[in-house]
C-alpha positions in Angstrom: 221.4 -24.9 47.8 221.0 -21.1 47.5 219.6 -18.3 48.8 220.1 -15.0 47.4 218.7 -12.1 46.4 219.6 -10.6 42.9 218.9 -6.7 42.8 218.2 -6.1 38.2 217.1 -2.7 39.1 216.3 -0.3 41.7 215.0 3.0 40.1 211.1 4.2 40.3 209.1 5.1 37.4 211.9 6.3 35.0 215.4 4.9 34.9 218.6 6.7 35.4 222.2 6.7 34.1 223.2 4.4 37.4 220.0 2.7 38.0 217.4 0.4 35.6 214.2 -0.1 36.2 212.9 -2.6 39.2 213.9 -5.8 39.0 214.4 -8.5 41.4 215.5 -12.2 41.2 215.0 -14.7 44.8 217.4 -17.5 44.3 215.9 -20.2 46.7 217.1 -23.5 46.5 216.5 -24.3 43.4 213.5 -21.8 42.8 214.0 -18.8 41.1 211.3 -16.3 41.4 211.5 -12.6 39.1 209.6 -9.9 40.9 208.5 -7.1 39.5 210.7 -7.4 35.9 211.0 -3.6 34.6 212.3 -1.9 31.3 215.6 -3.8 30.5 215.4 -6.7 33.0 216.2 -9.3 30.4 219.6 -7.3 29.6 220.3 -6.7 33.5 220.2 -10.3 34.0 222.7 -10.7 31.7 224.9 -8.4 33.0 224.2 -10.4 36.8 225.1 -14.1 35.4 220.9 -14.8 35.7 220.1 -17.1 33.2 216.3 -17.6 31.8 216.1 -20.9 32.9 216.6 -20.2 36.7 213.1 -18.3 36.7 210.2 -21.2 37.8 208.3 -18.2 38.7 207.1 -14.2 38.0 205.5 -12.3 40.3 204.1 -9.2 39.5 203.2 -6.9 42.4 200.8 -4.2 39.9 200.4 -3.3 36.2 202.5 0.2 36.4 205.1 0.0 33.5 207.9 0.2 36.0 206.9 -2.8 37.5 206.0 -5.0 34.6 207.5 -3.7 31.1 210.4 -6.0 31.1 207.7 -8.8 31.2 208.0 -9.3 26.9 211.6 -9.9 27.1 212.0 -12.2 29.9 208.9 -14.3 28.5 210.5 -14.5 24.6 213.9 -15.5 26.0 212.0 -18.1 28.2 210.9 -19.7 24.5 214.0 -18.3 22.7 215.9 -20.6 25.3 213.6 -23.7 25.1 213.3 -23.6 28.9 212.0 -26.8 29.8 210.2 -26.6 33.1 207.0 -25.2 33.7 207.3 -21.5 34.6 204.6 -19.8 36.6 203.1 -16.2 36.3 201.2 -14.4 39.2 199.7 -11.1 39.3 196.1 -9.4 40.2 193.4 -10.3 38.3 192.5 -6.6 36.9 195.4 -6.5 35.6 195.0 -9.2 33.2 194.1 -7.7 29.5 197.7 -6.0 30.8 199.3 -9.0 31.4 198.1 -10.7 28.1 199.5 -7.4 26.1 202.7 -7.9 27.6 202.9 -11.8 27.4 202.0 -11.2 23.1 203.4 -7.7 22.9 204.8 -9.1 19.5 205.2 -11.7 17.2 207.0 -15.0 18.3 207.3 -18.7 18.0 206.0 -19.6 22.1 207.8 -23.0 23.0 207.8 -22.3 27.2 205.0 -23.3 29.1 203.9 -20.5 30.8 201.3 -20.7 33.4 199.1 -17.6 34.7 197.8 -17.7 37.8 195.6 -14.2 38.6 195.0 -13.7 41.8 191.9 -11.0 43.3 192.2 -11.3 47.0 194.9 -12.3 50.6 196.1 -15.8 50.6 198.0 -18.6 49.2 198.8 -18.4 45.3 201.2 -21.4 45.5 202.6 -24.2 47.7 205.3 -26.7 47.5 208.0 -28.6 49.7 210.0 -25.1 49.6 207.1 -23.4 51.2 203.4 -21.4 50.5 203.6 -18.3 48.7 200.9 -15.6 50.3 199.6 -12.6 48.7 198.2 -9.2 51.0 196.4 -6.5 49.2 198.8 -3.0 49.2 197.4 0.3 48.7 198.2 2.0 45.7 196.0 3.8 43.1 195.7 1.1 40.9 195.6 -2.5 42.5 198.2 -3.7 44.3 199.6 -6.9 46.4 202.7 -7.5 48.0 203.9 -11.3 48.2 205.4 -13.1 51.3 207.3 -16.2 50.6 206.8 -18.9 54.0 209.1 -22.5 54.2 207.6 -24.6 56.6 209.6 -25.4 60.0 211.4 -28.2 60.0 214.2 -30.2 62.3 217.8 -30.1 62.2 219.6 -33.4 62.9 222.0 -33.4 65.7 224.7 -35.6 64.8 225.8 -36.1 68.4 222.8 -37.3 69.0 222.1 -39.7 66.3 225.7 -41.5 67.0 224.6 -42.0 70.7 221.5 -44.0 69.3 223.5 -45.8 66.7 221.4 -44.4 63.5 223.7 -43.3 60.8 223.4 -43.3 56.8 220.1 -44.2 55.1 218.2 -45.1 58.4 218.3 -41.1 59.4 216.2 -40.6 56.3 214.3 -43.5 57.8 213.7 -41.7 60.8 212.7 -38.5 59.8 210.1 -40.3 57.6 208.5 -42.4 60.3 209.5 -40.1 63.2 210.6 -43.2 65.1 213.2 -46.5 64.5 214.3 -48.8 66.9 212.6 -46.5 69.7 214.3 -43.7 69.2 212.0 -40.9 68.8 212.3 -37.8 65.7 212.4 -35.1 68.5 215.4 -37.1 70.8 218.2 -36.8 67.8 216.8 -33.5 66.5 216.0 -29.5 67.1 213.3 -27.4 65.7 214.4 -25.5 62.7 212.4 -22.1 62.1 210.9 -21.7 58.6 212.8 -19.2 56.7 210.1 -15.9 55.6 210.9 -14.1 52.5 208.5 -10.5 51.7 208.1 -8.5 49.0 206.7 -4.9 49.5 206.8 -2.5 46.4 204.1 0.2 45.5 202.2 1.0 48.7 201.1 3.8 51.5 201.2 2.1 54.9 198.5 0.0 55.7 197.7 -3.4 57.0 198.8 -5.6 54.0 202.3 -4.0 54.8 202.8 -5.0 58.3 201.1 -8.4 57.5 204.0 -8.8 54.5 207.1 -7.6 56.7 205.8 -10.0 60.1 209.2 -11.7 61.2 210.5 -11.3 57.8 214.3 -12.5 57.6 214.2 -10.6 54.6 212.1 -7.8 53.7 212.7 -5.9 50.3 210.6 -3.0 50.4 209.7 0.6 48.3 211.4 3.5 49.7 210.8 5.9 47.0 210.5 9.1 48.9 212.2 10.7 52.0 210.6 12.1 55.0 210.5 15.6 53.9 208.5 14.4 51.2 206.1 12.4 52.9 203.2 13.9 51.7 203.8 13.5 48.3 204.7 9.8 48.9 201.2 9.3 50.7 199.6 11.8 47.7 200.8 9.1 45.3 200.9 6.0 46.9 204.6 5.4 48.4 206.7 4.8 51.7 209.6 7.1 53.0 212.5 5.2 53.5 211.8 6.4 57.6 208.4 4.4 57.2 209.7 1.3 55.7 212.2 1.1 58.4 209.7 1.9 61.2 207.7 -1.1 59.7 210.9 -3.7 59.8 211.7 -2.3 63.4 208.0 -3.3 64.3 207.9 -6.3 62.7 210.9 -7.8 63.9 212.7 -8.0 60.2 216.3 -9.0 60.5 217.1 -7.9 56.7 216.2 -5.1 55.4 216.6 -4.0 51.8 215.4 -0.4 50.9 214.5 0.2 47.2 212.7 1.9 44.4 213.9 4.8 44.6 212.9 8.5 43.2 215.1 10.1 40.5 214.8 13.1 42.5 217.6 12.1 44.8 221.0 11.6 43.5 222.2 10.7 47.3 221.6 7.2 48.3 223.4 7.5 51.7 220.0 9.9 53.2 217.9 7.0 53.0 221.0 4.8 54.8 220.7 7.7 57.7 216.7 8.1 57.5 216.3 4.6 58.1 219.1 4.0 60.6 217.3 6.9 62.9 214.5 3.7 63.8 216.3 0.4 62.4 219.3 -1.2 63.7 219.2 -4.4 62.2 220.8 -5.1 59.0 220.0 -2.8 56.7 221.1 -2.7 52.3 220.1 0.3 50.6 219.9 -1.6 47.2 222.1 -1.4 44.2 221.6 -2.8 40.9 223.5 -5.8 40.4 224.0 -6.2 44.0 223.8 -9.4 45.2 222.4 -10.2 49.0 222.4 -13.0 50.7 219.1 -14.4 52.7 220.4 -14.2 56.3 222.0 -17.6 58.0 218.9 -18.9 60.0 218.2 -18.8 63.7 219.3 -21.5 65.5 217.0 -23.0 68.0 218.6 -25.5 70.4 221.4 -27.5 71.1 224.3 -26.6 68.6 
């Protein structure tokens, strides 16, 4: 199993001759969910190796082109390629005469099954084994929510362990099923294993929904479309600095951080690097397009 994550495109509202528009693909396990597709995603994912079928799910943070104009492509090569699961479309609710534009923006023969889910307020959107994925209202001038992906905690086998108490092979599954065979008990031949948190932060000033997003995040992917000496344009328009997306992974405990969306103004990607370093010293990627990043190894609780 994988977990990745698949920078398509990293510029703000208009692209440039090095960078597309946004465009982000979350390999995990076998879930593959496109946030945010922009102008030219389709042919970015190309170019990264992604093919349609790995998508099971968009998420669309808003309905600004920048954010959402790659969604005709991706949806016709999801029918062009007779992708056979069910594939899974989220994004706010007052944004859906938008979303239906872009789904028939022209003619084609639909075969995927494509399933809309609009959402209008904080919470779940979606659960599974892999995990709940939460919505948090951002603040932007049009409507606006960031996603946070959650697995569940779980237990790591200890394989010392389980060869003390004589359960090997098929009776392990056993065991974590029924949490106890032959009296030994789940918690004896195990250790807690921390749910992995994903968050996705894109078009927003700083508010509550942002720090509810980036809590404990191993990964945080997050706007950083202006720097500090323009901080009052980014609050005039809706945006972070790249020194107030840090300050928020620094808060929030974030281990990865991944600084994005970037202005055309600045042709100088090592500033935001140095901005954000000034109150982050975790692991920090100032994003790239076709980079690819690895979710961080998880922390182990435990014996070892």
């Amino acid at each position: 199993m994988e977990r990745e994550l698949v920078v398509l495109g990293t510029a703000s509202q208009a692209p440039t001759r090095t960078r597309n528009h946004n465009g982000y693909l979350l390999r995990w396990d076998r879930d593959g969910l496109l946030f945010d597709p922009g102008e030219g995603t389709q042919r970015q994912m190309l170019f990264a190796g992604i093919a349609a079928s790995v998508v099971t799910r968009i998420c669309l943070t808003h309905m600004h082109g920048d954010h959402c104009l790659g969604v005709p492509g991706v949806v016709q090569r999801l029918s062009l390629d007779e992708v056979a699961h069910p594939v899974h479309a989220h994004y706010p609710a007052s944004g859906q005469e938008h979303f239906t534009r872009l789904r028939y923006a022209t003619s084609y023969r639909e075969r995927a099954d494509l399933r809309e889910h609009p959402h209008d307020r904080d919470g779940v959107v979606a659960r599974d084994e892999l995990g709940a994925l939460e919505v948090r209202r951002l603040e932007h001038p049009v409507e606006a929510f960031g996603y946070r992906l959650v697995e569940p905690d779980g237990r790591r086998m200890l394989p010392d362990a389980l060869a003390r108490a004589g359960i090997t092979g098929p009776r392990v599954r056993e065991l974590q099923a029924r949490g106890e065979l032959d009296g030994v008990r789940l918690e004896e031949v195990s250790a807690p294993r921390p749910g992995q948190v994903f968050a996705f932060v894109m078009d927003t000033r700083l508010c509550d929904g942002v720090h509810a997003l980036a809590d404990s995040a191993d990964m945080l992917v997050i706007e950083a479309t202006f720097l500090h000496e323009d901080a009052d344009l980014a609050h005039a328009y809706g945006h972070l600095t790249a020194r107030q997306a840090a300050a928020v992974a620094a808060e929030c405990g974030v281990r990865t951080l991944v600084l994005t969306h970037f202005s055309q103004r600045y042709t100088e990607p090592e500033r935001f690097a140095a901005e954000a370093r000034e109150v982050f010293d975790g692991e920090l990627v100032v994003a790239e397009d076709l980079m690819r990043i690895p979710v961080p190894p998880r922390v182990v609780v435990g014996p070892t």
